[in-house]
C-alpha positions as CSV (number, residue, x, y, z in Angstrom):
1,X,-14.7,-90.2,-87.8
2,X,-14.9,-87.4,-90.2
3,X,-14.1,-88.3,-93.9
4,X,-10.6,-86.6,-95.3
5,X,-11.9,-84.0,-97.8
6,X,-14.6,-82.9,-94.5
7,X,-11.8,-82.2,-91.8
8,X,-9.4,-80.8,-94.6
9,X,-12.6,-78.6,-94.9
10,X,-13.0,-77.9,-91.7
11,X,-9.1,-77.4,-91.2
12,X,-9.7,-74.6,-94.1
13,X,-12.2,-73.0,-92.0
14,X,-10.3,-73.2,-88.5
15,X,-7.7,-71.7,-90.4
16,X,-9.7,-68.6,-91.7
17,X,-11.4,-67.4,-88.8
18,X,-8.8,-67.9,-86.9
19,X,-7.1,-64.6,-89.0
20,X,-10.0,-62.6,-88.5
21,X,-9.8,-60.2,-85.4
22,X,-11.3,-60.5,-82.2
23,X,-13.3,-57.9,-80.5
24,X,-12.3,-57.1,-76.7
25,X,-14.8,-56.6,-74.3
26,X,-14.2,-54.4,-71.3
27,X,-15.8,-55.1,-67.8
28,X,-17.7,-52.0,-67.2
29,X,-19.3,-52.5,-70.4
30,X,-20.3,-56.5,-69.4
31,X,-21.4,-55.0,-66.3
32,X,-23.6,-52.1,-67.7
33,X,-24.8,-54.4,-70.7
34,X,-26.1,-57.0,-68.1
35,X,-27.1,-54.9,-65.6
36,X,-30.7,-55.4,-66.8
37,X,-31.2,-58.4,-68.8
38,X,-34.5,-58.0,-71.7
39,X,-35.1,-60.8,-74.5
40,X,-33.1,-58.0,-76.8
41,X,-30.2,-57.5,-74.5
42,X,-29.6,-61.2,-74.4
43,X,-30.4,-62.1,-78.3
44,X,-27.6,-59.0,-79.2
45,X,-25.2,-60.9,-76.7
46,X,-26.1,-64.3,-78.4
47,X,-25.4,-62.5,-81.7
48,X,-22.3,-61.2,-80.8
49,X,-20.6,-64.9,-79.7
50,X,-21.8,-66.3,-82.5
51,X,-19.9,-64.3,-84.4
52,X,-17.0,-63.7,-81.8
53,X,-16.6,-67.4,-80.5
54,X,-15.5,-69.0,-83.6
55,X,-12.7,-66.3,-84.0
56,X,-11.2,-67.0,-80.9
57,X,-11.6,-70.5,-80.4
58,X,-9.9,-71.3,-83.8
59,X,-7.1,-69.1,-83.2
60,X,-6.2,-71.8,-80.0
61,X,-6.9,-75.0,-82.0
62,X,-3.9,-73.2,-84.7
63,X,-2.0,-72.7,-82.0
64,X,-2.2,-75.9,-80.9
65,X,-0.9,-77.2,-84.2
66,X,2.3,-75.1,-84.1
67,X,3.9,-75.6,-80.7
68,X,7.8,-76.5,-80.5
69,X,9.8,-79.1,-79.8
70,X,7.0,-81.7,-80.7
71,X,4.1,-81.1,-78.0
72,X,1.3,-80.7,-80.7
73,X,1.6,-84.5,-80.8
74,X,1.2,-85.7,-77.9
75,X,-1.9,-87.7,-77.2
76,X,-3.0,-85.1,-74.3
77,X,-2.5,-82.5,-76.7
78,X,-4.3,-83.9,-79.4
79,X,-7.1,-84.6,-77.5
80,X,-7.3,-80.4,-76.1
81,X,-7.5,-79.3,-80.1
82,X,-10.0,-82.2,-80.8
83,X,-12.1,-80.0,-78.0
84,X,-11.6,-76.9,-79.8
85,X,-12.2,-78.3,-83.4
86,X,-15.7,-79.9,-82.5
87,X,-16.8,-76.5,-80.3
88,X,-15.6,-74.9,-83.5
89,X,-17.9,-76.8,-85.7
90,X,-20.6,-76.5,-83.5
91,X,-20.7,-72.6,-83.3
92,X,-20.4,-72.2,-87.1
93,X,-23.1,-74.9,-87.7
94,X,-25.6,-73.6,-85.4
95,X,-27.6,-71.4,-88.0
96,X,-27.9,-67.3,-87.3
97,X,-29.2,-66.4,-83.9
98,X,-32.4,-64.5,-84.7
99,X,-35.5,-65.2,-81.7
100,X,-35.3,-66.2,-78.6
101,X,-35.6,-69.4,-79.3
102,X,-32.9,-69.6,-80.9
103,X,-30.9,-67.4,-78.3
104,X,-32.1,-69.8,-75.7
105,X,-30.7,-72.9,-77.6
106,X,-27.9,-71.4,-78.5
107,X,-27.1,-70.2,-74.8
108,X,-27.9,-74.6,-74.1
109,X,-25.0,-75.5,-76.5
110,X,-22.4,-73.0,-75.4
111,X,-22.9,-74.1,-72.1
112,X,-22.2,-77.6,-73.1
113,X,-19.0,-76.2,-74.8
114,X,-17.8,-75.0,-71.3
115,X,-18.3,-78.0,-69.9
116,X,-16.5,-79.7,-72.3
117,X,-13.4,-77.5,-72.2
118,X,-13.3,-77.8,-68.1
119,X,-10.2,-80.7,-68.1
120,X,-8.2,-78.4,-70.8
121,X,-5.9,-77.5,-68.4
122,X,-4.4,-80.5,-66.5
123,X,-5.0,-82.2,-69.8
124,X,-2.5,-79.6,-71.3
125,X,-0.4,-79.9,-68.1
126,X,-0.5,-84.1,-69.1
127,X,0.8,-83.3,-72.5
128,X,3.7,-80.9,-71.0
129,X,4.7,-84.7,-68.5
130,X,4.2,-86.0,-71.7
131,X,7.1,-83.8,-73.7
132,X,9.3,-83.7,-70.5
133,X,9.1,-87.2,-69.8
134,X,10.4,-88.1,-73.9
135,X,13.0,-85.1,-73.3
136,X,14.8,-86.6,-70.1
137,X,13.4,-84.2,-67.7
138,X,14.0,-80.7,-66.8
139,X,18.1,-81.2,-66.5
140,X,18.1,-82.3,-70.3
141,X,15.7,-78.9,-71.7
142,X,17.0,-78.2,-75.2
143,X,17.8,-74.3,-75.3
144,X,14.0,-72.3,-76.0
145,X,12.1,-74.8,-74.1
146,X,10.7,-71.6,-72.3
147,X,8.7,-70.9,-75.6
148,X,6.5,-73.6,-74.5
149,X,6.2,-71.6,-71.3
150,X,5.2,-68.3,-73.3
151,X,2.6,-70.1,-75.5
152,X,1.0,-71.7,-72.5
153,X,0.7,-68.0,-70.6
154,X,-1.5,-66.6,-73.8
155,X,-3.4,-70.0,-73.8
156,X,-4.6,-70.4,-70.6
157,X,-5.3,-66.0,-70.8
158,X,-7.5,-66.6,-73.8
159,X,-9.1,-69.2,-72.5
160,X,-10.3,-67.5,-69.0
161,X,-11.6,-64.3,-71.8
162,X,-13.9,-67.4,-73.6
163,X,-15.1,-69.3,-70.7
164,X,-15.8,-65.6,-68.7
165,X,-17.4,-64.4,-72.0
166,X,-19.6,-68.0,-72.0
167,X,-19.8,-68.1,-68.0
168,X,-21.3,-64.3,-68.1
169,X,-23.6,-65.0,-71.2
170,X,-25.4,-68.3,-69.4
171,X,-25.1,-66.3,-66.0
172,X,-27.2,-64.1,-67.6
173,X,-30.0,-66.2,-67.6
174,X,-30.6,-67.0,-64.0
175,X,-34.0,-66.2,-63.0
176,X,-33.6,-65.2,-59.4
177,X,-29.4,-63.7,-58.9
178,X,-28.3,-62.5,-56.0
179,X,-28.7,-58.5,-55.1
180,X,-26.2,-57.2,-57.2
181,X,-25.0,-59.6,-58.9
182,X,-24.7,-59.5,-62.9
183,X,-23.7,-62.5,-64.5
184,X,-20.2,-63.6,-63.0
185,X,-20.0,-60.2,-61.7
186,X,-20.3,-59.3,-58.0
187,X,-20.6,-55.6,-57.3
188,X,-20.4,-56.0,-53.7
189,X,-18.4,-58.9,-53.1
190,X,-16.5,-59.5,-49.7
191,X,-13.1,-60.3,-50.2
192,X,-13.4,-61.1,-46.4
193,X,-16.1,-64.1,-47.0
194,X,-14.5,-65.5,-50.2
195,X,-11.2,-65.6,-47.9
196,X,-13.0,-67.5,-45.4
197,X,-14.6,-70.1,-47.4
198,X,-11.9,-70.1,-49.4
199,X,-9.6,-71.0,-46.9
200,X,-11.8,-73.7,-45.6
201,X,-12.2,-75.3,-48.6
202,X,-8.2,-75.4,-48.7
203,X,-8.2,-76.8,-45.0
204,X,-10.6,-79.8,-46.1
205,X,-7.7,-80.4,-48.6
206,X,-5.1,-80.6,-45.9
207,X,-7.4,-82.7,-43.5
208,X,-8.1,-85.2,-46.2
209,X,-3.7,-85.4,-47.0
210,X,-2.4,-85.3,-44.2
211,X,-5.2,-85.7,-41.0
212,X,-4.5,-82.2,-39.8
213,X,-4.5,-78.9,-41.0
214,X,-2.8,-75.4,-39.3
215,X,-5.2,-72.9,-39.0
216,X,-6.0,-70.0,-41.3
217,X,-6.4,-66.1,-39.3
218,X,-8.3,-63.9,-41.5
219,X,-7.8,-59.9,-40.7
220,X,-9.4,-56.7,-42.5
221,X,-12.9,-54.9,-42.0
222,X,-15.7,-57.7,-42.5
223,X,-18.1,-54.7,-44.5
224,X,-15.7,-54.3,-47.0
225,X,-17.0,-55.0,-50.3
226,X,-15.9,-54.0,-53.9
227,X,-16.7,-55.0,-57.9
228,X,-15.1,-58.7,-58.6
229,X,-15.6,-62.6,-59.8
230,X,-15.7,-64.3,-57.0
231,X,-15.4,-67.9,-59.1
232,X,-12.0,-66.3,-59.8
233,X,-11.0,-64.8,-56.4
234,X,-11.7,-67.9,-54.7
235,X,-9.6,-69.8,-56.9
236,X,-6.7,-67.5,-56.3
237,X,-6.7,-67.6,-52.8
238,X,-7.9,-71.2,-52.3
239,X,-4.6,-72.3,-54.8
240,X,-2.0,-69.8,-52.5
241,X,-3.4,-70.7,-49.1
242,X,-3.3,-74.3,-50.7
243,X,0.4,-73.9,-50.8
244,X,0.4,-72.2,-47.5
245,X,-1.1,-75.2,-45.5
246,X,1.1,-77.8,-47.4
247,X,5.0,-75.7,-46.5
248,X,3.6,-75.2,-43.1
249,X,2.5,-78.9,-42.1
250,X,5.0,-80.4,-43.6
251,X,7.1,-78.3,-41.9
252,X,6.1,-79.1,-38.4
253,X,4.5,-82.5,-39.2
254,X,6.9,-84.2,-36.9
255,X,8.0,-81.3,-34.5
256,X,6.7,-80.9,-30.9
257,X,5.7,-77.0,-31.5
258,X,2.4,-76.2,-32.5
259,X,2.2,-75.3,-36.5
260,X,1.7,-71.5,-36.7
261,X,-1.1,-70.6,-38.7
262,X,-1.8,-68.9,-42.0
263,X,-2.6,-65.0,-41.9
264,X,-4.3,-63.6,-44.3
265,X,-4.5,-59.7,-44.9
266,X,-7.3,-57.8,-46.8
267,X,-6.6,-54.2,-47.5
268,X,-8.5,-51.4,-49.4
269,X,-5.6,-49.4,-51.3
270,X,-6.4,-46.2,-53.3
271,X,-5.7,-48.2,-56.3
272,X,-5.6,-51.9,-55.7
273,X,-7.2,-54.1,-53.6
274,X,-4.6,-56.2,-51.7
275,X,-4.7,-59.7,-50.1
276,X,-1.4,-60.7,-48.4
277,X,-1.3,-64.9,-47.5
278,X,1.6,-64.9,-45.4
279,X,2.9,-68.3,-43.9
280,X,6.1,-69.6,-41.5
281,X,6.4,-72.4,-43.7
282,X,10.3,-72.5,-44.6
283,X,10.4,-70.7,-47.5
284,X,11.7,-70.9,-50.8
285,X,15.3,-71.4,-51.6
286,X,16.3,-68.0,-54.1
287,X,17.2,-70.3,-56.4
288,X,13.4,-71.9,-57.2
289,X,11.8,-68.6,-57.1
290,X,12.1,-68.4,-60.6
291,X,10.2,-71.7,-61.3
292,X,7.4,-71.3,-59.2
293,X,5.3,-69.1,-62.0
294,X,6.2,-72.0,-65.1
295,X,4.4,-74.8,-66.4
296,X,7.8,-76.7,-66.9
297,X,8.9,-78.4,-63.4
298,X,5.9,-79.7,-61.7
299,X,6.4,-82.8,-60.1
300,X,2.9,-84.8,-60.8
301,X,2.6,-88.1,-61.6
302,X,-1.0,-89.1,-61.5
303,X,-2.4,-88.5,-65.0
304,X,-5.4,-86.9,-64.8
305,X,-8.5,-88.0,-65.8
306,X,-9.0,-86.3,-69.5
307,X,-13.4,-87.5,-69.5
308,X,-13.7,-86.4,-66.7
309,X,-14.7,-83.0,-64.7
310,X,-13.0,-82.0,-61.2
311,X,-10.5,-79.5,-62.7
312,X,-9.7,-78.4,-58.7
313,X,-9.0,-81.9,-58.2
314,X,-6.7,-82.8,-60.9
315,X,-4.6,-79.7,-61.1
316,X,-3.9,-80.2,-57.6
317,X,0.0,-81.6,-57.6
318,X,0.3,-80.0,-61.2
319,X,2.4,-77.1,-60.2
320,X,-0.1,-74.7,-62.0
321,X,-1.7,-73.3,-59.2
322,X,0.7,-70.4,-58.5
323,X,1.1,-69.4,-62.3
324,X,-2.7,-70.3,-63.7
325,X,-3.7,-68.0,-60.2
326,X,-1.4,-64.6,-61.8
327,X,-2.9,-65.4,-64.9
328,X,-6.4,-64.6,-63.0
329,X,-5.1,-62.0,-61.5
330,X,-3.7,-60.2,-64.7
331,X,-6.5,-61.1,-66.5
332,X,-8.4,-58.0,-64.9
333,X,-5.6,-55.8,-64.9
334,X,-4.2,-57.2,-61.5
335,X,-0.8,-59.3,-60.5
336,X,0.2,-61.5,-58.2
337,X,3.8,-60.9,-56.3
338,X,5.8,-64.2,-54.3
339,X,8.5,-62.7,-51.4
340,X,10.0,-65.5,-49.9
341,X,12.8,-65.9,-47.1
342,X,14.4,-68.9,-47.2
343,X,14.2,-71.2,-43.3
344,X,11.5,-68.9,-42.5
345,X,8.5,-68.2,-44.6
346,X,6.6,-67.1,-47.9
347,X,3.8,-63.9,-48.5
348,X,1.9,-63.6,-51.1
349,X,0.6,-60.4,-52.5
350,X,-2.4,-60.9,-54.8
351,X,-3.5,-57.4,-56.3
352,X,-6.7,-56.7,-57.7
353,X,-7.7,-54.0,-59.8
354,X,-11.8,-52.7,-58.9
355,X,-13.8,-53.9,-61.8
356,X,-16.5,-51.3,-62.3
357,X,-13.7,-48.5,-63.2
358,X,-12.1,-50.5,-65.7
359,X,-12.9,-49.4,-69.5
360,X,-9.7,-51.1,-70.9
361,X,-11.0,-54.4,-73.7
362,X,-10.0,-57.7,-71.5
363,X,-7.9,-60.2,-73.6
C-alpha cells in the first residue's frame, strides 16, 4: 500500500495531466499510418501513447472522483479508479520510448493495461446496483440522477478511443494479419459473415438459457464488404440479436405456434451502411422506450466477478447492452435507432458510417 505523501504525489500528477489536452486521432489516418508497419512506424506510434495515454487515462480516474450523489465511493467504483491510477503510474514510469526495444516492451505493458481494464464496465455497472440499491431503487431517484447517466456516456466513449488506440497499437504487431487487415481495421469486412457468426454466438446464449433458440434469417448480398472493426460490429449485433432471441422465446416459450425467427437486413446506403434486426417478439411498451439506452434500470442481480475477465459474460443481464452498443456505433460517426410496436415486435436500425472516408479526430 503506497505510503501517504507517495499517492498525494501521485494524486498531484493524476491531477495535471489530466488538464493537459488530448490529441484525436482520425481513422483514415490509423488506417494509412498502419497500412505498412516499419520498426519507425511503430516506435513513432509507441512515442505518441506514451505521451497521449497518461492524458487520457487520468482525465477518467478525476472523473471518477467527482461523480454525484455519492457513487465515487462505492467499493465497485473504487476498485475501477484503482485500475486507472496503477495504468497511470505505469505509463509515466516506464522511461522514454527510444529503440525498439523499448517499443516492444512498452507495446508488452500496454497490453497488460487492456487486460486489466476488461471488467471496467460491469464493475461500473456493480457500483451503479451499488448507488441504486442505498437510494431505494429507481422509484426513489433524487431529481439529477440522470447526470450519472451523462457521465457514464463520455466514460464508457473514452474508454472504447483508449482500448481501440491500445487494441490497434498491439494489433499492429501481428506477424502474419489477414489480407487487408490493419490492426483492428478490416478494409473488406462482410457485414454478412460477422452477422452470421454473430448471430450464432447469440443462439449458443439462448440454447444454454432456455434449451431452445428461434432461428436467426440473414438477407443482403454475401460479396458485400466495406472498411470496419469487426470486434465492434459483432458486439453490436451479437448484444441486439441477444435481445431479439430473449423477447421472442419468451414470448412463445409456452405457445403451440412455432417462434418466428429473427431477420436480419444488411443494406449498402449511399451514405450509411445499415443493419435492421427485426423481431415478433412483443414489443416495447412506449412508455420503457425511454429507458432502454440508460445505465439506471437494469435489473441484475448477480455481481459480477471484478478479478476476473469474461466481459460478454457478465454484462449479460446488466441492461448495458443496448446503450454500450450506440455508444459503438457513435463512436465512428454512426447511431443506433430502436422502433418498437407494442404486442407485436421491435427493429433495430444500427447505422454505420464507412471508415476509410472518415478524416474527423475520434473521441
Amino acid at each position: 500500500m503506497a505510503s501517504e505523501p507517495v499517492a498525494r504525489a501521485v494524486a498531484e500528477e493524476v491531477a495535471r495531466w489530466g488538464a493537459m489536452r488530448q490529441t484525436g486521432v482520425s481513422l483514415r489516418y490509423m488506417m494509412e499510418f498502419g497500412a505498412r508497419p516499419t520498426e519507425r512506424t511503430l516506435l513513432l506510434a509507441a512515442q505518441f501513447l506514451h505521451k497521449e495515454l497518461p492524458i487520457r487515462i487520468a482525465r477518467r480516474a478525476l472523473d471518477l472522483d467527482s461523480l454525484p450523489f455519492g457513487l465515487s465511493t462505492k467499493p465497485a467504483i473504487l476498485k475501477v479508479k484503482d485500475w486507472y491510477v496503477e495504468s497511470f503510474r505505469e505509463i509515466r514510469s516506464f522511461p522514454e520510448v527510444r529503440n525498439q526495444k523499448d517499443e516492444l516492451a512498452f507495446t508488452q505493458m500496454i497490453k497488460m493495461i487492456r487486460v486489466r481494464h476488461t471488467n471496467v464496465v460491469p464493475a461500473i455497472a456493480l457500483g451503479v446496483q451499488q448507488l441504486k440499491k442505498d437510494l431505494g431503487g429507481p422509484k426513489a431517484f433524487p431529481p439529477g440522477i440522470h447526470e450519472i447517466h451523462q457521465f457514464l456516456d463520455r466514460f464508457y466513449m473514452s474508454r472504447i478511443g483508449i482500448r481501440m488506440l491500445i487494441g490497434q497499437h498491439v494489433a499492429l504487431h501481428d506477424p502474419d494479419p489477414e489480407p487487408g487487415v490493419i490492426g483492428l481495421i478490416n478494409t473488406k469486412m462482410s457485414p454478412m459473415t460477422v452477422a452470421r457468426i454473430a448471430s450464432e454466438d447469440a443462439r449458443a446464449i439462448c440454447m444454454r438459457e432456455y434449451g431452445s433458440s428461434p432461428d436467426v434469417d440473414i438477407y443482403g448480398d454475401p460479396g458485400f464488404t466495406f472498411p470496419y472493426v469487426t470486434p465492434h460490429l459483432h458486439l453490436m449485433i451479437f448484444e441486439l440479436v441477444k435481445n431479439s432471441l430473449r423477447a421472442v422465446q419468451e414470448r412463445y416459450m409456452d405457445s403451440d405456434k412455432l417462434a418466428p425467427p429473427v431477420r436480419i437486413i444488411v443494406a449498402d446506403g449511399a451514405e450509411d451502411v445499415t443493419i435492421k434486426i427485426s423481431d415478433e417478439g412483443g414489443g416495447i411498451p412506449r412508455s420503457g422506450l425511454s429507458r432502454i439506452f440508460t445505465y439506471l434500470y437494469s435489473t441484475a442481480e448477480n455481481p459480477p466477478d471484478l478479478d476476473g475477465h469474461n466481459e460478454g459474460v457478465t454484462m449479460a443481464g446488466y441492461g448495458y447492452g443496448i446503450p454500450i452498443s450506440r455508444l459503438y456505433a457513435r463512436y465512428f460517426g454512426g447511431d443506433l435507432q430502436i422502433i418498437s410496436m407494442e404486442g407485436y415486435g421491435t427493429d433495430a436500425y444500427l447505422h454505420l458510417s464507412r471508415l476509410g472516408d472518415s478524416e474527423e479526430p475520434l473521441p
